[in-house]
N, C-alpha and C positions, 0 to 999 in steps of 0.2 A: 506637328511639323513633318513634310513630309522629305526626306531627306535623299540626294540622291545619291548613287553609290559609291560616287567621286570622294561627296563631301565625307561618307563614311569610310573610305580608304583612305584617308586625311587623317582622323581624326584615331583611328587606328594608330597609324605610322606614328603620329606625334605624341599619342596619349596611351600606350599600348595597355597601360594597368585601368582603362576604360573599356577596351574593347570587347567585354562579356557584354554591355550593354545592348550590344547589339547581334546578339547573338540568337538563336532562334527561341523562343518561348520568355528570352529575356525580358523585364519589363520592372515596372512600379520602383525604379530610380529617381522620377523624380523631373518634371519638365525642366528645372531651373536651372538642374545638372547637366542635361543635354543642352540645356541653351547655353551654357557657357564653354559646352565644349565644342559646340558650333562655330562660336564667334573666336573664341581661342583659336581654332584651326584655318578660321579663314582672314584673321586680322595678322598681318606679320608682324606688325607693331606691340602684340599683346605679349607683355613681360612673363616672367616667370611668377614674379612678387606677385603681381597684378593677378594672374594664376590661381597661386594660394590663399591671398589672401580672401579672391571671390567664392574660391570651391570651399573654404574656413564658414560659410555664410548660407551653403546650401538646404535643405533639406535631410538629403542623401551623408553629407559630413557629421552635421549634428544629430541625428537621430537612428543611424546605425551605426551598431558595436565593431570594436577592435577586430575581433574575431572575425566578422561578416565581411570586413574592411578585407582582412588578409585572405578569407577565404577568396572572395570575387575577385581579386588581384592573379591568381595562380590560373595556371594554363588550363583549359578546359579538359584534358586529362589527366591534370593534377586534381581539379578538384571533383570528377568523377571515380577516379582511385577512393576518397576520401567517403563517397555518398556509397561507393559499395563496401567498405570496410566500415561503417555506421550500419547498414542495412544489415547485411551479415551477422551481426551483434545484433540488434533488435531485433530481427525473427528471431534470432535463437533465444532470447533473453523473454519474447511476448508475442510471442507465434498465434496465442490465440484472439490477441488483441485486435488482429487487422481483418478486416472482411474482404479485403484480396491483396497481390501482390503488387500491385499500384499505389493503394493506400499506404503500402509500407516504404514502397521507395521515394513517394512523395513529401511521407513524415521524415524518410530520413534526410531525403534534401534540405528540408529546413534547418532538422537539428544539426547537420553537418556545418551548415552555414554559419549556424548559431555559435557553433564553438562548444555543443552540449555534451554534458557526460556525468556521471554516476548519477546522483542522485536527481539533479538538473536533468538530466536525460530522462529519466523515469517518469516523473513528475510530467515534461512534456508528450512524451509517447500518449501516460496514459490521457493527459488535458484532449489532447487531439482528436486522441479514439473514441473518449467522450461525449468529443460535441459531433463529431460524424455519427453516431450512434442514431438511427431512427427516430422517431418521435414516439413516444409508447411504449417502447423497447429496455430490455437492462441491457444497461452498458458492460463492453466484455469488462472493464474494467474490474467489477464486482464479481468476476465469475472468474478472475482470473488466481495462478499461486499465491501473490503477492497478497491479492484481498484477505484469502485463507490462512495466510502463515498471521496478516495482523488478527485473526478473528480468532485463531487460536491462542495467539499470543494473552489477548484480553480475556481471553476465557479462563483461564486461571487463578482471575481474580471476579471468577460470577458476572464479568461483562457482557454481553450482549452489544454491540457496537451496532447503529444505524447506518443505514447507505448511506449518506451523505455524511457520515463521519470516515468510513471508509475513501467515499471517493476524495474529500479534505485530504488525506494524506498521502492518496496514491496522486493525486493529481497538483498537489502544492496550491488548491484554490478555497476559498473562505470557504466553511461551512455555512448552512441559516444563520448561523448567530454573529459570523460575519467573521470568524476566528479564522485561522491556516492550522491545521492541526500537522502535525509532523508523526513518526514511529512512538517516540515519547513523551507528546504529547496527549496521544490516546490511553497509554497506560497509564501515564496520571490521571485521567480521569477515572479510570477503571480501579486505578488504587484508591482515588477519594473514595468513589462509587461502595468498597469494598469495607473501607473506614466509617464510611455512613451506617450501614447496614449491621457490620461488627465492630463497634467502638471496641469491643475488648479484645480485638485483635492487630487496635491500632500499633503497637511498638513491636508486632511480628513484620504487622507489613511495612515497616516505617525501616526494619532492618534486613530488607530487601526479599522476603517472605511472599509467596503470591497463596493465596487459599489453598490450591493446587499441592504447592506444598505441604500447607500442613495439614491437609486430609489426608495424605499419602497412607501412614496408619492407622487411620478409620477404616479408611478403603480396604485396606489389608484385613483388618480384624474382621468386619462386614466379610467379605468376601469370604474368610474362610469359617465363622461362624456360622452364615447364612447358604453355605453351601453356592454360591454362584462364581459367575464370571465377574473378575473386578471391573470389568470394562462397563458391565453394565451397570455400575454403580456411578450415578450423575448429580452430582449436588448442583450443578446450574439447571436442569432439566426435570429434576423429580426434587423440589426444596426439603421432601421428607431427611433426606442423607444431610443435610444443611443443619439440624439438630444438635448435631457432633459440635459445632462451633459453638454453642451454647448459649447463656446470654449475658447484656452489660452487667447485669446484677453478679451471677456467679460464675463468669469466664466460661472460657471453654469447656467441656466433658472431661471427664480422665477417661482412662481407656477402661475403667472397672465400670463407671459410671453409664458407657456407651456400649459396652457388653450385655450391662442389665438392662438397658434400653432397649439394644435389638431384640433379646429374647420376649421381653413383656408387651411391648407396644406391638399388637396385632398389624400394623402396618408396615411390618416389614417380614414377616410370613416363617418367621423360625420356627412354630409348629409345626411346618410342614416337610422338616428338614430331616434326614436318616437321624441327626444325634439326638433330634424333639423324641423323635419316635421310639428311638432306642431306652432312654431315660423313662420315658412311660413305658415301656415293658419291662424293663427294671424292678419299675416301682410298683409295678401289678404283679410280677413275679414275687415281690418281697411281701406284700399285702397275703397271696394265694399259701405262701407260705406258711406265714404267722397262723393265719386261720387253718393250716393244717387241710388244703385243698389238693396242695401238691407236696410231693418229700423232694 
């Protein structure tokens, strides 16, 4: 329809909580909505009731939110105050999300509109930056804090979490299997995950225990028996260190039982350690002795 700028300064004056519609880039309202505010404006006979009860019937009424409703309503400096105090907060919050400074004030537009925030705001950012993502390409989403802090999060209980479990919860969108995984959703899987693997550590982790924990004193011991960096001790990454948790039949290790472990199983290298070495000179000092080789 093509409208002239009469009927649009009409429709202004009469309807003024319409008049975004016509604004520049304005659009996808909705034909039925314009048409009713065409005939509104140019019928003098057309009631108010008549009004509401047809705009009650549109498209534009029934199928966008409250929030959308009230944002489109506000003056067009009220609601560009609103898309730069969204943006402002999104770069800062996922700065490496966006592959330019367009894409972010475009995404904030929406979510301004939308009325979104904490988690609902996350959730879209990252939905958005997602499907912009190249074809081929990882999505920043997976590369971003938010991926890391879940991935370590699960890592504490021997998880290993897939990209599309990742993106399920940064994104609020079904995984393959068709689920919406949430923050605690993925760690319950990582706690079943952890129950599977160590039944006999099921009533640690059941009383809020992640694996993480309770190596804490393996790691320790290892560390200072074995002479190393504890950092470099990985029970998700080298399963050797996974030993300590023992098994269904006889529980976990004790710490005397994980001491003589380290020293006797060659695959953790305590031979090769000052106090291996020291001990065997000891014991060839004491030998050299007895046979009267040394006084």
């Amino acid at each position: 329809m093509n409208l002239t700028q009469a009927t649009i300064d009409q429709i202004k004056k009469m309807f003024p909580n319409f008049a975004f519609m016509f604004e520049k880039d304005a659009g996808g309202f909705g034909q039925d909505l314009l048409d009713l505010l065409v005939r509104a404006s140019l019928d003098p006979n057309f009631t108010q009731d008549r009004f509401d009860k047809e705009l009650s019937q549109t498209r534009y009424f029934n199928e966008t939110t409250d929030a959308a409703k009230a944002f489109d309503k506000q003056t067009a400096a009220e609601r560009q105050a609103d898309i730069d105090k969204l943006l402002a907060e999104i770069t800062d919050a996922y700065a490496d999300a966006f592959d330019s400074p367009q894409t972010a004030r475009n995404i904030a537009t929406r979510a301004a509109r939308l009325g979104l925030t904490g988690n609902r705001l996350k959730n879209f950012v990252y939905a958005e930056t997602t499907k912009l993502a190249p074809k081929g390409t990882r999505p920043p989403a997976l590369e971003s804090f938010d991926a890391d802090a879940l991935r370590t999060t699960v890592r504490e209980y021997g998880y290993v979490p897939s990209d599309d479990e990742i993106t399920s919860v940064l994104t609020g969108q079904p995984d393959r299997k068709g689920v919406v995984l949430n923050r605690n959703g993925l760690v319950d899987r990582a706690k079943n995950a952890a129950k599977a693997l160590y039944p006999q550590l099921s009533a640690q982790l059941d009383a809020g225990l992640s694996l993480d924990d309770m190596f804490k004193n393996y790691r320790q011991y290892a560390s200072a028996i074995l002479e190393i960096d504890p950092n470099q001790i990985d029970f998700v990454a080298q399963p050797k260190w996974a030993r300590a948790f023992g098994s269904a039949e006889k529980g976990p290790m004790s710490l005397a039982d994980w001491e003589r472990e380290l020293k006797t199983n060659n695959d953790y290298g305590w031979r090769f350690t000052n106090q291996a070495n020291q001990q065997v000179s000891s014991v060839v000092s004491t030998l050299e002795r007895a046979f009267g080789l040394i006084k």
